[in-house]
N, C-alpha and C positions, 0 to 999 in steps of 0.2 A: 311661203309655201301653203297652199291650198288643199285639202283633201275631200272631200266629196266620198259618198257613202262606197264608188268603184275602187277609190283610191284607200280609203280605211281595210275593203279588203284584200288589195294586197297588200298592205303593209303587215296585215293577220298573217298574211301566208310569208311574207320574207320571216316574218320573227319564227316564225312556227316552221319553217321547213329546219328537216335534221332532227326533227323531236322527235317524230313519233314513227319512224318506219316498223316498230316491230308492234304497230298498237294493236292489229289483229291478233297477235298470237297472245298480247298480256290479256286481251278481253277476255278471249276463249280460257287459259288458266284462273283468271277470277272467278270467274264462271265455275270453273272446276270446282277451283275452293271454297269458294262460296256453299255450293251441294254437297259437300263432302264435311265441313266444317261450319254446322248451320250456327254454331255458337264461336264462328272465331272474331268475330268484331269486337272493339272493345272502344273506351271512354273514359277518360277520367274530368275531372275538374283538378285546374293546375291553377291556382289563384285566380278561378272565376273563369280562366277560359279552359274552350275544348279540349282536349288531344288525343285524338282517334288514331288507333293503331289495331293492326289484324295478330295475332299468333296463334301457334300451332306446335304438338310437341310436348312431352311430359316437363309439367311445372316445374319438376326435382330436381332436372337435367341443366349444366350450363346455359347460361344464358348466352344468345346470338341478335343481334341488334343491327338492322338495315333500314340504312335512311338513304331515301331517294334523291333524283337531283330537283331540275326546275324545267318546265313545270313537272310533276307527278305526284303517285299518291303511294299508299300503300300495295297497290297491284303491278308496279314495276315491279314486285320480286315474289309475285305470285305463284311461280314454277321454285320456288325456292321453298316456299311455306309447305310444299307439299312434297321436297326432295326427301325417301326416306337415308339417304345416306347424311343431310342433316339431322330430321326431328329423331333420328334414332338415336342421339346422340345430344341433342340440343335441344332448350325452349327458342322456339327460332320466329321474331319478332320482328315485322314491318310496318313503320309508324308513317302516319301521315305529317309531313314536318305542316308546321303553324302554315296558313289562308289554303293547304289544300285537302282534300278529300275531306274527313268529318270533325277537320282541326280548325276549325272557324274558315271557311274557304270564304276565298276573295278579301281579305285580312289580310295585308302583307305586311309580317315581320322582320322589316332589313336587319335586326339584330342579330350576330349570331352567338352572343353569349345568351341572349332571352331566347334565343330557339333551342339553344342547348339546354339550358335550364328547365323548359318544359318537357322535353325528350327525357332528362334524367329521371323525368318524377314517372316515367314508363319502366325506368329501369330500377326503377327504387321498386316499382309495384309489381313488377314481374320477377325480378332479380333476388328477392326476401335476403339481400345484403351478401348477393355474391356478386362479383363483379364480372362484367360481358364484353364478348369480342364485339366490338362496333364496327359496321361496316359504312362506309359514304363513297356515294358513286356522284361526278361531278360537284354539284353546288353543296351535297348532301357530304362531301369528303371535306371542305374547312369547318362543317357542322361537327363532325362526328370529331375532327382534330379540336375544335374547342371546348367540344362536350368532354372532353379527356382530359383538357385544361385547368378546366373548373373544376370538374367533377372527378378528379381523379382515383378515388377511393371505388367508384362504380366502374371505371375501363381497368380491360389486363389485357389489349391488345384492340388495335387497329389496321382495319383495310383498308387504303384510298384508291378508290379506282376512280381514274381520269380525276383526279379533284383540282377543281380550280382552288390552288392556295397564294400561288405566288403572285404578292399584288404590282409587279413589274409586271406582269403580264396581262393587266385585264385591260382591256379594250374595249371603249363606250363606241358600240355602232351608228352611223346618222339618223336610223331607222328609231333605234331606241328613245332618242327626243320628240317627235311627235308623238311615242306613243304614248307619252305620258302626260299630253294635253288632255285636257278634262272629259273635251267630247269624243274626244279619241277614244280613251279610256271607258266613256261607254258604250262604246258599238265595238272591244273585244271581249271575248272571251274572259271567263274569272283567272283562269286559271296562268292565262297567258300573262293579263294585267300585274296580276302577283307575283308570275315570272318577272317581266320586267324592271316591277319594284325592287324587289328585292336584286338585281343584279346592277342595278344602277349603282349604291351604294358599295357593292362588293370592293371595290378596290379600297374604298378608308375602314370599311370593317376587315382585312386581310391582314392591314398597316397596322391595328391594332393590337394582330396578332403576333406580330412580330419576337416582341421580347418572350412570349409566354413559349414559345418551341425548345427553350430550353429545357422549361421544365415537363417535356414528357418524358418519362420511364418506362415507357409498355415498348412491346417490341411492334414493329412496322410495318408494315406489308404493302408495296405501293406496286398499282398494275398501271401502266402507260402504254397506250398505241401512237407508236408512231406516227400514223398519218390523221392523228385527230386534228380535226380541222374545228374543232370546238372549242377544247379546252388546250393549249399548246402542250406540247411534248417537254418543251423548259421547265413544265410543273414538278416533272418527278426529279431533275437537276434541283430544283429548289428544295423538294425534299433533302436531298444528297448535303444540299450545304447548312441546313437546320436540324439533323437529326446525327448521331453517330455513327457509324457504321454499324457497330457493336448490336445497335437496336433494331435497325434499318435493313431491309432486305426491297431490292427495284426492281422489276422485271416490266421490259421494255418489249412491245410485241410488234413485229413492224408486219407490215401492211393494215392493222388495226386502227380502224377511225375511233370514235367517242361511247361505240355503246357494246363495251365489251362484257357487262352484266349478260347479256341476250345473242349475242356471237362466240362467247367462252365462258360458259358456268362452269366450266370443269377450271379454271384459273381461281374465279373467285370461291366455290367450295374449297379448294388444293389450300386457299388460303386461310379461310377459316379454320377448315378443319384441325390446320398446321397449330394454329394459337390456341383450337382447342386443347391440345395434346400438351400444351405446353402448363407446368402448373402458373398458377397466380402467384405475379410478385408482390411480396409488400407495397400499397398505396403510397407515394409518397405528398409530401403537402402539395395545397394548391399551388399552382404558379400565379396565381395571381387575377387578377379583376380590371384591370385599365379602363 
C-alpha cells in the first residue's frame, strides 16, 4: 500500500473524523477562560517532565479533577472550569494528559499507570491532601480508573464517561497501521500522532488492568450512550461485571453517540456534584502495580 501526500490526507481525516464536532464551541470557551482567568494555566515538573493543566475555583474547596480523551487538551472542559454551580463548590481542575496541550505534546505515553502517576502529582499539588472526584471521558476514563488504582489515597470517587475499559472491546482499525509509518507520522498532526500511539497499545494496557478493579472502593458513576459508535456501549456492561453494585451506579442514554461531556453537562455535573455531597471514604491500600 502506497500513500502519497493525497492519500496521507485522508487518512488524517478518517482518523480525525468524530473528534471534533463541537471544536468551535470548546475554542470560543477557552477563549472565555482564558480572559477571565488570566492566571489559570498551571505547570508542574513531575520527574523532569511537563504536566500542564488549567483550574479555577477556591483552593479550600473539594477538589474536582477532569481528564480528557484522545486527542485533546485541557479545553475540552473549558464550559466546565467556568460552571458556577461547580467552582462554587469546587477546586475544578482540567489537566492536559502526557504528549498533549502543555504536557510535552507530541510525547506519546502509551502507559497508563505513568500517565496516572503524573496526573496524581496535579492532585497532590492542588488537592493539599484531600482527596478528588476524578472525572475521564473516553481514553481519559481507564486513565482516571487507574489513577484510583495506584493512587488511591488521592480518589473518593469516580466518573467514567464513554471510557474505553474493556479490553474485549478495543479494536485496531486498518487505518491505524499506516499511520504509524515513519513518514506517515510526519505529515500528521501531533496531536493526532499521539492519538494513535497511544490507542494502539490500549488493548494490553486495559489487560493489565484487569486484576487491579477489584480493588477500587470509591463509589462509581459510569455515563454510556448507547449509540456511541466510538467507544462500544459493552464498556459500561464491563463496568457492571468489575465493580459492585454497592459502588457502581450506570446510566445508559440512548440515542447518545461518544460526546456526551458537550451534548449533556447537566449528566456529568448531576454526577459530580452527586460524589461531592458524598463524604470521603477511608483510602484503602493500593491494588497493586503489575
Amino acid at each position: 500500500m502506497r500513500l502519497r501526500a493525497p492519500g496521507a490526507a485522508a487518512l488524517m481525516a478518517l482518523l480525525l473524523q468524530g473528534c471534533f464536532p463541537f471544536g468551535d464551541s470548546i475554542r470560543k470557551d477557552a477563549k472565555a477562560f482564558l480572559v477571565s482567568h488570566p492566571d489559570g494555566l498551571h505547570s508542574l515538573q513531575v520527574d523532569g517532565h511537563a504536566q500542564g493543566y488549567a483550574a479555577a475555583g477556591d483552593p479550600g474547596k473539594p477538589l474536582v479533577v477532569l481528564i480528557h480523551g484522545s486527542p485533546g487538551s485541557w479545553d475540552a472542559f473549558a464550559s466546565y472550569l467556568q460552571d458556577p454551580d461547580l467552582t462554587c463548590c469546587a477546586r475544578v481542575v482540567a489537566v492536559d494528559r502526557p504528549g498533549f496541550g502543555a504536557s510535552e505534546p507530541g510525547l506519546p505515553l502509551p502507559s497508563l499507570q505513568a500517565q496516572g502517576d503524573r496526573i496524581a502529582a496535579v492532585l497532590r499539588a492542588e488537592g493539599a491532601g484531600r482527596p478528588a472526584v476524578v472525572l475521564g471521558h473516553s481514553l481519559g476514563g481507564p486513565v482516571a480508573a487507574r489513577l484510583c488504582m495506584d493512587h488511591p489515597e488521592l480518589v473518593r470517587g469516580l466518573v467514567l464517561v464513554a471510557p474505553s475499559i474493556d479490553p474485549d472491546l478495543e479494536r485496531t482499525k486498518w487505518i491505524q497501521v499506516p499511520a504509524q509509518w515513519g513518514w506517515v507520522r510526519a505529515l500528521i498532526p501531533g496531536p493526532l500522532d499521539v492519538c494513535n500511539q497511544e490507542i494502539l497499545p490500549l488493548k494490553g494496557e486495559l489487560r493489565l488492568m484487569l486484576p487491579l478493579w477489584k480493588g477500587v472502593r470509591v463509589p462509581v458513576r459510569v455515563l454510556q450512550g448507547l449509540d456511541d459508535d466510538l467507544v462500544p456501549p459493552g464498556n459500561a456492561d464491563f463496568a457492571e461485571r468489575m465493580l459492585p453494585p454497592g459502588l457502581l451506579t450506570v446510566t445508559r442514554i440512548p440515542g447518545m453517540n461518544h460526546f456526551i461531556p458537550w451534548s449533556r453537562p447537566d449528566l456529568l455535573k448531576g454526577a459530580l456534584l452527586e460524589l461531592l455531597a458524598l463524604p470521603p471514604q477511608a483510602a484503602p491500600g493500593a491494588a497493586g502495580r503489575p
